[in-house]
N, CA, C and O atoms as a MOPAC input file, in Angstrom:
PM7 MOZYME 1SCF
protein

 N    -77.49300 1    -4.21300 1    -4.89900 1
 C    -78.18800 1    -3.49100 1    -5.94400 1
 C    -77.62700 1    -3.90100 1    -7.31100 1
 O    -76.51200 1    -3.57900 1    -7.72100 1
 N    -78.57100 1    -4.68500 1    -8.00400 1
 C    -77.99800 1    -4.59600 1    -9.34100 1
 C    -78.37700 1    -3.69800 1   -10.46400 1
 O    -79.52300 1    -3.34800 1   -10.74600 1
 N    -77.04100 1    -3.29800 1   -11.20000 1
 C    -76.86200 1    -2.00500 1   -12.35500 1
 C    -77.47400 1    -2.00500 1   -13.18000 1
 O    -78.24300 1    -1.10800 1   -13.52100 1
 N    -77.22000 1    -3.31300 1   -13.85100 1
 C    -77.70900 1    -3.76100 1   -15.47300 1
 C    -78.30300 1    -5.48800 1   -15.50600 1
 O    -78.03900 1    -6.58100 1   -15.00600 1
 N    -79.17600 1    -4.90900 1   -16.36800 1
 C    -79.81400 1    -6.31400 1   -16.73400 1
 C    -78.83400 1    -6.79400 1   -18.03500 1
 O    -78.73500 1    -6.12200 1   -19.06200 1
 N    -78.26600 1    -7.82800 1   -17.85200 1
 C    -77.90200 1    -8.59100 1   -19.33100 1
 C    -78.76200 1    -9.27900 1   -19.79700 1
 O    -79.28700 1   -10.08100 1   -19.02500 1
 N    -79.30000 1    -9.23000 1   -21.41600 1
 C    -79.98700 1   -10.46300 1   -21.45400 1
 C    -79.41000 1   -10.36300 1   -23.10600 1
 O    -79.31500 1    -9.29600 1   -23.71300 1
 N    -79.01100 1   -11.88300 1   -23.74500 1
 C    -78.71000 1   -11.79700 1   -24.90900 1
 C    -79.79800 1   -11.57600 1   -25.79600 1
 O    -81.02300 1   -11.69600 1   -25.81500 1
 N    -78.62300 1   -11.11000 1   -26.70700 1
 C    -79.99700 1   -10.50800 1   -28.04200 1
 C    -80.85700 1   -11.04000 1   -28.59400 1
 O    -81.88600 1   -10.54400 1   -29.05300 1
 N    -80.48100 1   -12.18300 1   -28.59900 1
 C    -81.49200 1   -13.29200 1   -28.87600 1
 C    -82.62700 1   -13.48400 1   -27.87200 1
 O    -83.76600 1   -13.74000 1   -28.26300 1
 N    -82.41000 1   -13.39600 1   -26.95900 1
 C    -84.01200 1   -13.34700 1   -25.87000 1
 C    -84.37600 1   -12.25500 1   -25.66200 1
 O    -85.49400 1   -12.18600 1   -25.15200 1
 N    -83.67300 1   -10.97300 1   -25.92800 1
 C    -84.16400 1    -9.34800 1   -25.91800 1
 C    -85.71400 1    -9.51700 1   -25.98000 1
 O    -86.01800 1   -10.46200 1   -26.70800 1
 N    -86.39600 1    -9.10600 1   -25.62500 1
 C    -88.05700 1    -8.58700 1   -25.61100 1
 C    -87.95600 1    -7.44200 1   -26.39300 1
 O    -86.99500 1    -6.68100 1   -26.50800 1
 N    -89.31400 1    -7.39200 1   -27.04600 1
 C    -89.19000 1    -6.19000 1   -27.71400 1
 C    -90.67000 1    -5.69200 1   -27.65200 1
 O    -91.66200 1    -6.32900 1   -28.00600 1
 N    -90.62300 1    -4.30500 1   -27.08200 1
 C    -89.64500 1    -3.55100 1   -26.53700 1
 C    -88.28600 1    -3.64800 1   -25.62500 1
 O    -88.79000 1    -4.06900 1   -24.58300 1
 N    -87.39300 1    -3.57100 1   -25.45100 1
 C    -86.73800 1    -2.44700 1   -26.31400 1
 C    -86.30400 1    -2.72000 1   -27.66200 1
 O    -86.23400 1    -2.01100 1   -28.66600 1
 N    -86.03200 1    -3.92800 1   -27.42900 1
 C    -85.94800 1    -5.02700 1   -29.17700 1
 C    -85.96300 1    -4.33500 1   -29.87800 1
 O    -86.63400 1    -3.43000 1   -29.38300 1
 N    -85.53000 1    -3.91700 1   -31.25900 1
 C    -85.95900 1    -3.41700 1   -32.96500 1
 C    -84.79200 1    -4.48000 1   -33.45900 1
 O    -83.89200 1    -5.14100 1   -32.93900 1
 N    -85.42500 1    -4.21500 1   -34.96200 1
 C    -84.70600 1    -4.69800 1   -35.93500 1
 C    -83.59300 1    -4.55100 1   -36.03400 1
 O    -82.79500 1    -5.44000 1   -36.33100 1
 N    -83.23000 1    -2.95100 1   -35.71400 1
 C    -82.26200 1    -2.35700 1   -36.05000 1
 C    -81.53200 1    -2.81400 1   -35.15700 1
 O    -80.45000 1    -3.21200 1   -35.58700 1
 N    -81.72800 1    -2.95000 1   -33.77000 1
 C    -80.92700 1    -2.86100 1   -32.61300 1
 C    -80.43000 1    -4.24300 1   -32.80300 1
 O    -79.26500 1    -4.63700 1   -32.75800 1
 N    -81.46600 1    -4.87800 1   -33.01200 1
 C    -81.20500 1    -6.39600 1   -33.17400 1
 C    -79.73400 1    -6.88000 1   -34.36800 1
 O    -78.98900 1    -7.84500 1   -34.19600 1
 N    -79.67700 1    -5.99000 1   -35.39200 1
 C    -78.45400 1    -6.66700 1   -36.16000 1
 C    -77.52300 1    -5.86300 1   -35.86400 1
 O    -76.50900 1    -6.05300 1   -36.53600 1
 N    -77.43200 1    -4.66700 1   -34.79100 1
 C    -75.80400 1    -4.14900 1   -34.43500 1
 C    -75.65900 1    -4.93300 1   -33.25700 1
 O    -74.46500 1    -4.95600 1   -32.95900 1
 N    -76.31800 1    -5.55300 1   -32.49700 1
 C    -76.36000 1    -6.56100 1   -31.21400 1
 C    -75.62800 1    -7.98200 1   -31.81100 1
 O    -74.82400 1    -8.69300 1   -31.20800 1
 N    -76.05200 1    -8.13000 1   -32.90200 1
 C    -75.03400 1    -9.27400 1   -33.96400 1
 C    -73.41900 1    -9.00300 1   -33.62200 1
 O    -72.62000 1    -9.79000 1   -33.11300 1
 N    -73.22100 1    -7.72400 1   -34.03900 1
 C    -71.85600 1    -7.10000 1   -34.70500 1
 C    -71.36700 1    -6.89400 1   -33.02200 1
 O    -70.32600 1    -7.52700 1   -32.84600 1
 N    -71.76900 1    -6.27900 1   -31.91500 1
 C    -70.80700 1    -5.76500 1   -30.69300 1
 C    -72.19800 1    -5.64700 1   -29.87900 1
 O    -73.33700 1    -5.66800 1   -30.34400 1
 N    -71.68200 1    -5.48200 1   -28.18300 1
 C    -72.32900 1    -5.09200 1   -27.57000 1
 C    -73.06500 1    -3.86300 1   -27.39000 1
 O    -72.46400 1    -2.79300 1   -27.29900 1
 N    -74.41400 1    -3.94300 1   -27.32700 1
 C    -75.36200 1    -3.23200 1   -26.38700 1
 C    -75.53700 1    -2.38400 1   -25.28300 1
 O    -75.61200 1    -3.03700 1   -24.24200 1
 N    -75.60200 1    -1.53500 1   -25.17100 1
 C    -76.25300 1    -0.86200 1   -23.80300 1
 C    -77.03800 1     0.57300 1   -23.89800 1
 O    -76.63600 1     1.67800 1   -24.26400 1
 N    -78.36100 1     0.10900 1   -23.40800 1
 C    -79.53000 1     1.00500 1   -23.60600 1
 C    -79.74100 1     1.92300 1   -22.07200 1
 O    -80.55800 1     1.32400 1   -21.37200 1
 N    -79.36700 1     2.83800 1   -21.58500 1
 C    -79.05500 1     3.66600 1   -20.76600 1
 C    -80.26100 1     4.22800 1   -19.85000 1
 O    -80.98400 1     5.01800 1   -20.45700 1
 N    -80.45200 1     4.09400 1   -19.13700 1
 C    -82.25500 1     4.51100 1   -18.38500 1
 C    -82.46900 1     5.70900 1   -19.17900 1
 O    -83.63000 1     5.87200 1   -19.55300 1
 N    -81.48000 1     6.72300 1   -19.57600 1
 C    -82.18500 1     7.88000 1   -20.36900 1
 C    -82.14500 1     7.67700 1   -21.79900 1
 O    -82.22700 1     8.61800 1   -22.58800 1
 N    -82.04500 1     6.70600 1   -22.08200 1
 C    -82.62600 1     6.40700 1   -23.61700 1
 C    -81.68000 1     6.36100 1   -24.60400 1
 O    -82.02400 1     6.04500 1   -25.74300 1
 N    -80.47800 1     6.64000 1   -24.33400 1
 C    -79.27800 1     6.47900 1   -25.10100 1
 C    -78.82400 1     5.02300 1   -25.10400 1
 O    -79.00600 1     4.09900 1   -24.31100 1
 N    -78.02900 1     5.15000 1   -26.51500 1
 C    -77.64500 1     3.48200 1   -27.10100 1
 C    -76.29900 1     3.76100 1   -27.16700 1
 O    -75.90500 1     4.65700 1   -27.91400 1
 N    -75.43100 1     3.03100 1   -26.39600 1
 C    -74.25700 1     2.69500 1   -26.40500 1
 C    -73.62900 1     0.91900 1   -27.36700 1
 O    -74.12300 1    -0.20200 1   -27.49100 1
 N    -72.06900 1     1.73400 1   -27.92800 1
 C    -72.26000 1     0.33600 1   -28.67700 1
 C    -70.66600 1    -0.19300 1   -28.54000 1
 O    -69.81500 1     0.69700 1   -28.51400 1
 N    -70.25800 1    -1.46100 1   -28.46000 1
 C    -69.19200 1    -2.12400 1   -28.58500 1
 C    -67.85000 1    -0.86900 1   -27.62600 1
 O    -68.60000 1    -0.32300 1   -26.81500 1
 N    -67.01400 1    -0.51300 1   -27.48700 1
 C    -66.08000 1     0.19800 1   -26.70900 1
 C    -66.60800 1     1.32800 1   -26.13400 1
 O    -65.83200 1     1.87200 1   -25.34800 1
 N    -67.54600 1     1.79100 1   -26.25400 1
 C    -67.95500 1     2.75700 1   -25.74900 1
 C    -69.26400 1     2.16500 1   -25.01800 1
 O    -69.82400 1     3.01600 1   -24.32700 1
 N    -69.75200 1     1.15700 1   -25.01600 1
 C    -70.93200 1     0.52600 1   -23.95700 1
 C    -69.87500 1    -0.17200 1   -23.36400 1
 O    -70.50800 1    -0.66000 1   -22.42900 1
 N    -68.26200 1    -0.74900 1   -23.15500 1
 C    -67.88000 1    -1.61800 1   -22.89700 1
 C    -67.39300 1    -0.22500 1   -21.63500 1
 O    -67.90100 1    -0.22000 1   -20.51400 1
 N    -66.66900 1     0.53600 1   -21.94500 1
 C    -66.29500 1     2.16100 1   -21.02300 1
 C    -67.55600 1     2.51200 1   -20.24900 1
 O    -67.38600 1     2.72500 1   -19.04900 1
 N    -68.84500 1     2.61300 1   -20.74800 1
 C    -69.47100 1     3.09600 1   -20.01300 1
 C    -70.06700 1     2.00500 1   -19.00400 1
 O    -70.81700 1     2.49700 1   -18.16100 1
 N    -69.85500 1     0.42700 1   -18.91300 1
 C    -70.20400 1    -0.94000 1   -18.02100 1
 C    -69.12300 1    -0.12900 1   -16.55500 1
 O    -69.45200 1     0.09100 1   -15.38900 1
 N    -67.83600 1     0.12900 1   -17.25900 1
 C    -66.68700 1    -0.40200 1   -16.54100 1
 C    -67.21700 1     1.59500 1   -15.15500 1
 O    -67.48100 1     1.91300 1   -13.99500 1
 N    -67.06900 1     2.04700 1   -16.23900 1
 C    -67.65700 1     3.76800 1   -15.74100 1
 C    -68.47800 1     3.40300 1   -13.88900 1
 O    -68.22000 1     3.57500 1   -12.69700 1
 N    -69.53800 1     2.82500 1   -14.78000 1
 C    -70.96400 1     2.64400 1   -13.61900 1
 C    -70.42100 1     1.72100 1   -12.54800 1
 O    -70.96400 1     1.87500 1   -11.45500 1
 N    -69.35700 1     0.68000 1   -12.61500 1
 C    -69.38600 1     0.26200 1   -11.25500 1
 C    -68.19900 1     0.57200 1   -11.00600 1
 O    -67.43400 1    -0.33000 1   -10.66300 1
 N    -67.71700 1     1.94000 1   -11.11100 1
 C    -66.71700 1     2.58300 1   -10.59400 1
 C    -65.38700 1     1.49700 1   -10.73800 1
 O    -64.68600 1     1.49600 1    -9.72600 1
 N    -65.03000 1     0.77800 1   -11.59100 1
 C    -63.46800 1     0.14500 1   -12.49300 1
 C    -62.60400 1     1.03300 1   -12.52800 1
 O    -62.90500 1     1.76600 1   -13.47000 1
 N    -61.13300 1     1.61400 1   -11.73600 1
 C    -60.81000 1     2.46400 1   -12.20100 1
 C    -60.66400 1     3.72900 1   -12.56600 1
 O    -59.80300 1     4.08600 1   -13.37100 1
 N    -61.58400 1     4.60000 1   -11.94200 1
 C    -62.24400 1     6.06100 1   -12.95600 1
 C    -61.36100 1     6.80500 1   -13.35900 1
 O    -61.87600 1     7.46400 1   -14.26200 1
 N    -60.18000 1     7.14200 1   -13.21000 1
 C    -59.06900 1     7.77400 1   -13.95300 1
 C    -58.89900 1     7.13900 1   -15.16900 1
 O    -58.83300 1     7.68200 1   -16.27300 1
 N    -58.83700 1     6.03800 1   -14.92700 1
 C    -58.45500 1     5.03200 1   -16.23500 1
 C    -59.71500 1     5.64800 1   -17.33600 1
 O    -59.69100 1     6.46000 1   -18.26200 1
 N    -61.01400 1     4.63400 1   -16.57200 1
 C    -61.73100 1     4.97400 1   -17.56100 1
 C    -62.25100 1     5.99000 1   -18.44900 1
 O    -62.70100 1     5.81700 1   -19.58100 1
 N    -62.13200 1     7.10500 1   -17.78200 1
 C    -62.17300 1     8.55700 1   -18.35600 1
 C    -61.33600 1     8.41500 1   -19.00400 1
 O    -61.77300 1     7.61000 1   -19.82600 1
 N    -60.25600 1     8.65100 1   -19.28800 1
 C    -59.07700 1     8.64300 1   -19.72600 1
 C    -59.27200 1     8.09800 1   -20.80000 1
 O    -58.87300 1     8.66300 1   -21.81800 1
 N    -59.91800 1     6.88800 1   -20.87700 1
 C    -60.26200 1     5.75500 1   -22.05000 1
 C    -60.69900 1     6.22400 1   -22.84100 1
 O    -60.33200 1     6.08500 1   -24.00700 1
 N    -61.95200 1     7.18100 1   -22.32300 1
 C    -63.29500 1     8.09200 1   -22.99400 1
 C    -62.75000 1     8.78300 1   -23.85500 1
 O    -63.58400 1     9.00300 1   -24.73300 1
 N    -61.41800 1     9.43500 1   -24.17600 1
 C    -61.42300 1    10.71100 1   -24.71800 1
 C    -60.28700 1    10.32200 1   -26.05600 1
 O    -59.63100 1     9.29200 1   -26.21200 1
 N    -60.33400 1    11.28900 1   -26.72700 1
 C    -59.88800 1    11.30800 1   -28.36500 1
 C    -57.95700 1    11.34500 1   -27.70700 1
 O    -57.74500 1    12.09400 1   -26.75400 1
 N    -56.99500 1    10.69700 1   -28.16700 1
 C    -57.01700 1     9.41300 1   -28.91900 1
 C    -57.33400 1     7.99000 1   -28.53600 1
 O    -57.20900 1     7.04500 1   -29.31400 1
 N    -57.68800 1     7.90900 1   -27.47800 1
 C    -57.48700 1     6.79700 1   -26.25500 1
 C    -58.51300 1     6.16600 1   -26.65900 1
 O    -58.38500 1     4.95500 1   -26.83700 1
 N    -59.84100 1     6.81500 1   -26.92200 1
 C    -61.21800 1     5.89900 1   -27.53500 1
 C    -60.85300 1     5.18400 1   -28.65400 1
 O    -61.34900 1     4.07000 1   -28.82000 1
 N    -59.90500 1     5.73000 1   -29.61800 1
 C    -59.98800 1     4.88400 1   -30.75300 1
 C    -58.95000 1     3.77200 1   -30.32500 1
 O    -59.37700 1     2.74600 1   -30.85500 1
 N    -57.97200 1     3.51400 1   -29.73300 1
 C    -57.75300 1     2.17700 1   -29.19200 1
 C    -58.33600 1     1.42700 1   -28.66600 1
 O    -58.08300 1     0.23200 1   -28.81700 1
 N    -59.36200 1     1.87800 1   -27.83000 1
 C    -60.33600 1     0.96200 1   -26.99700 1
 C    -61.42400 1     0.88000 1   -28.25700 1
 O    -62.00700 1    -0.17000 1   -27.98500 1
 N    -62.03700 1     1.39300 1   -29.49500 1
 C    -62.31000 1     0.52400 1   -30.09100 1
 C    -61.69400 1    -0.74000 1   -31.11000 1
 O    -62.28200 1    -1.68100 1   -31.64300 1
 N    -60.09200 1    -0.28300 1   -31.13500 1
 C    -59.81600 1    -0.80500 1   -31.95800 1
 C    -59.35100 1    -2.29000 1   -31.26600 1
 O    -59.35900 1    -3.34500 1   -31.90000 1
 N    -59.01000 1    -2.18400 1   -30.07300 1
 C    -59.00300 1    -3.22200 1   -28.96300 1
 C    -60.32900 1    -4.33900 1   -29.07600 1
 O    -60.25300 1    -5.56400 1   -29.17800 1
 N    -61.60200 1    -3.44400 1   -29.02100 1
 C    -62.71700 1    -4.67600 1   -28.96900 1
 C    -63.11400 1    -4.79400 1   -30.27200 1
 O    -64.11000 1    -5.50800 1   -30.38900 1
 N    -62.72600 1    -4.38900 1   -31.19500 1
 C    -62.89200 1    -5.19700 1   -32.89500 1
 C    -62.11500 1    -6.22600 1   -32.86700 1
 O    -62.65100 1    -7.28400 1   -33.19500 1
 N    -60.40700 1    -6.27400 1   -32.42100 1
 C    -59.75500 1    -7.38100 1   -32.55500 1
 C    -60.46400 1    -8.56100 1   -31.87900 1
 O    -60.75200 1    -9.64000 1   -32.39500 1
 N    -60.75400 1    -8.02300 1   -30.25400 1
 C    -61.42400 1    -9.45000 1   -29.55900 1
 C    -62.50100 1    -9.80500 1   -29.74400 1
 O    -62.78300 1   -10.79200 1   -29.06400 1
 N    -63.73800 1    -9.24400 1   -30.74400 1
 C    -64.86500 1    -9.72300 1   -31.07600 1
 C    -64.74900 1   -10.47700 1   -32.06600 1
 O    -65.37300 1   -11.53700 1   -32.10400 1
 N    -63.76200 1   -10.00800 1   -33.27300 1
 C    -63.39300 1   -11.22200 1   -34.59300 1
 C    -62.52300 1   -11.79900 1   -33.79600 1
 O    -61.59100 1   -11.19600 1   -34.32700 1
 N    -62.09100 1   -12.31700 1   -33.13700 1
 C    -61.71000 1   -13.31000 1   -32.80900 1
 C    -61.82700 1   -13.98800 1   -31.43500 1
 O    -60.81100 1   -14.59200 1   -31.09300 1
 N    -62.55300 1   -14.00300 1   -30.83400 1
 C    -63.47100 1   -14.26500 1   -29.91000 1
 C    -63.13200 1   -16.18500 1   -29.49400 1
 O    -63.07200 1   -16.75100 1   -28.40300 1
 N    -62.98000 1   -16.69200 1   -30.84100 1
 C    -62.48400 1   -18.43400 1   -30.42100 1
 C    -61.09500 1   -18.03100 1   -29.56800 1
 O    -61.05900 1   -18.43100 1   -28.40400 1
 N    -60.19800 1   -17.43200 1   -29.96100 1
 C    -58.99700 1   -16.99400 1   -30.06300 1
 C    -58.79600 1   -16.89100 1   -28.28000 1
 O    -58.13600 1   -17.66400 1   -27.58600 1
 N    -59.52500 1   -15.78600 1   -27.86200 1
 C    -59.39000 1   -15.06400 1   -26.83500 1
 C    -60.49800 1   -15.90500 1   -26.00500 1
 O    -60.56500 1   -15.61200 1   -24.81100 1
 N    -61.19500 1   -16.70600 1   -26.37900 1
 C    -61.91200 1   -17.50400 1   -25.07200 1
 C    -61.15700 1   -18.50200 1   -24.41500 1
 O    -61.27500 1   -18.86300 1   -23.24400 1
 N    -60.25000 1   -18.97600 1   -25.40600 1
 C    -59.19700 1   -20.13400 1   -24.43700 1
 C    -58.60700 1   -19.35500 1   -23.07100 1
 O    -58.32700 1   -20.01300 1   -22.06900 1
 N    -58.47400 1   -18.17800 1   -23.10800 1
 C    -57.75200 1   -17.35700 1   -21.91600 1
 C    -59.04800 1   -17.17900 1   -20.99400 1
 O    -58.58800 1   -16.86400 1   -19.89600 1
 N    -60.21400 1   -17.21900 1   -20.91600 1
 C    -61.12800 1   -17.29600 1   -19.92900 1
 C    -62.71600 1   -16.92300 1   -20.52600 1
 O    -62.95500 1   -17.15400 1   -21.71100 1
 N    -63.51900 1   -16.47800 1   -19.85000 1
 C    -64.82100 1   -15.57200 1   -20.34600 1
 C    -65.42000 1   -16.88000 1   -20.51300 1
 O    -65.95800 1   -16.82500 1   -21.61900 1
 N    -65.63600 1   -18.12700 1   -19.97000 1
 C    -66.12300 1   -18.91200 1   -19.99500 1
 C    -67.41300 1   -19.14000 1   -19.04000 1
 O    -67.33600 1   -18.97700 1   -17.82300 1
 N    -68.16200 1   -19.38700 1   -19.45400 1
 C    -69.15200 1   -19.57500 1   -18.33500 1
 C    -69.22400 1   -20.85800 1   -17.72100 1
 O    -68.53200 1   -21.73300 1   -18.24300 1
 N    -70.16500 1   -21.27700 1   -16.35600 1
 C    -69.78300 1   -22.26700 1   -15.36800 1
 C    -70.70900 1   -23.25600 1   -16.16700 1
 O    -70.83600 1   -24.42200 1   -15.79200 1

């Protein structure tokens, strides 16, 4: 069974596509929720890890005030610098 569709923002269809969605999809990741909620950058990255059960102590844990603001402040560092942190893997085949 698969969870989530990935598709980059750049081939997004629209619908669900907008403008809007389209230039925070620039800045961090995406995730549009079957009930209609928009998740963005550490908190769509918590709620990926959530759904295929990663952890769940952890990730809860992640979820909550002060722990969220490290996990965003975690994926701001690795998105600006993204050359940086691809030499260590996230490479595709």
């Amino acid at each position: 069974m698969q969870r989530f569709e990935t598709v980059s923002f750049q081939e997004c269809p629209s619908p669900p596509m907008t403008p809007a969605l389209r230039e925070q999809a620039r800045k961090a990741v995406q995730v549009l929720t079957e009930d209609g909620h928009q998740l963005s950058a550490g908190g769509a990255i918590l709620f990926a890890l959530e759904q295929i059960e990663w952890h769940p102590h952890i990730v809860r844990l992640a979820g909550r005030r002060p722990f969220i603001w490290l996990v965003e402040l975690g994926y701001w560092i690795v998105a600006r610098n993204r050359s940086f942190f691809g030499r260590f893997g996230f490479r595709g085949e």
